[in-house]
C-alpha positions in Angstrom: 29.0 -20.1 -15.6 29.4 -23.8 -14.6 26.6 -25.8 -17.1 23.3 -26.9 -15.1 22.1 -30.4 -14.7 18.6 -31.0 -13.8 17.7 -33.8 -11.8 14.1 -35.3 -12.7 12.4 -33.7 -10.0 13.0 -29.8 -11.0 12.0 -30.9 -14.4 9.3 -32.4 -12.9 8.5 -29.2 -10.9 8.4 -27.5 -13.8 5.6 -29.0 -15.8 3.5 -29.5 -11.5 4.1 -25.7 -11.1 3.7 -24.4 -14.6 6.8 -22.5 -14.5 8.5 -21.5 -17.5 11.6 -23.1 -18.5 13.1 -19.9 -20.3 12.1 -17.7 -16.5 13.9 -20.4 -15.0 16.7 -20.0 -17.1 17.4 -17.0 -16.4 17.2 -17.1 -12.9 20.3 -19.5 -13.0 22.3 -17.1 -15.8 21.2 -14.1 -13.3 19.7 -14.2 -9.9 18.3 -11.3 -8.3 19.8 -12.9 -5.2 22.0 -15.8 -4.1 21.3 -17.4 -0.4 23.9 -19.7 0.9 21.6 -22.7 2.2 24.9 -24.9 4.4 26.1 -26.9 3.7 26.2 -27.2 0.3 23.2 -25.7 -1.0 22.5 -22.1 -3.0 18.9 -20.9 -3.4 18.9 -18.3 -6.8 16.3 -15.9 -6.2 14.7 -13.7 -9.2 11.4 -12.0 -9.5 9.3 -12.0 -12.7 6.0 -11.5 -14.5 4.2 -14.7 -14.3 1.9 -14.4 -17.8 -0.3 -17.2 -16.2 -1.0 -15.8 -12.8 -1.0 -12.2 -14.3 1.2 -11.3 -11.3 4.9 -10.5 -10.0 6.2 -13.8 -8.7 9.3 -15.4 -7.2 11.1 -17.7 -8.7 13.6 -20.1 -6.1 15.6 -22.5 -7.8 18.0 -24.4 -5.1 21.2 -25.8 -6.6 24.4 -27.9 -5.7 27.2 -27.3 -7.3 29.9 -29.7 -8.0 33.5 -28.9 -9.2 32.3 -29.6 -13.3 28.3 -28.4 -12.9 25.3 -27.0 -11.0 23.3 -29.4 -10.3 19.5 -28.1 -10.3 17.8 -30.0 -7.4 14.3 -28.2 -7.0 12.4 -25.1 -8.1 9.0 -23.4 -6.9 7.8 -19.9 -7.3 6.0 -18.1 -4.5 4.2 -15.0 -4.3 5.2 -14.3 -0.9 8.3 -11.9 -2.5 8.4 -9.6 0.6 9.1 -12.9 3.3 12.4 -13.8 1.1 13.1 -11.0 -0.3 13.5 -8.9 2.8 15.4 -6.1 2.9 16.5 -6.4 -1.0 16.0 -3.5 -3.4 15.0 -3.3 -6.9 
């Protein structure tokens, strides 16, 4: 795995979202699912337990990736798992 580089607006996004640096971590080691997003985007999909919220969430980080590093542009989660995770199975 290719080391990450955050750009100030994820890290941003993850204090304005309250979203868990070690959940979003892990979505980058191990996505549940990987979208190509052309032309040179990948969104890294992976559902977890949001202690906050007290419900299953989705957790979208969309990368670049460069020959030397993944460069982390954005992350959100979502509650709307069925709408992007259609068709996926646990």
């Amino acid at each position: 795995m290719k080391p990450a580089r955050w750009t100030s607006h994820a890290l941003q996004n993850l204090t304005d979202r309250d979203i868990n640096r070690e959940e979003a971590d892990r979505t980058l080691a191990s996505p549940e699912l990987v979208v190509l997003d052309p032309p040179a985007r990948r969104i890294l999909m992976r559902r977890y337990h949001d202690e906050a919220l007290r419900q299953e969430m989705l957790l979208r980080v969309i990368v670049e990736d460069t020959v030397d590093e993944t460069i982390v542009i954005t992350i959100y989660k979502t509650s709307q798992i069925k709408r992007y995770l259609r068709g996926v199975h646990r």
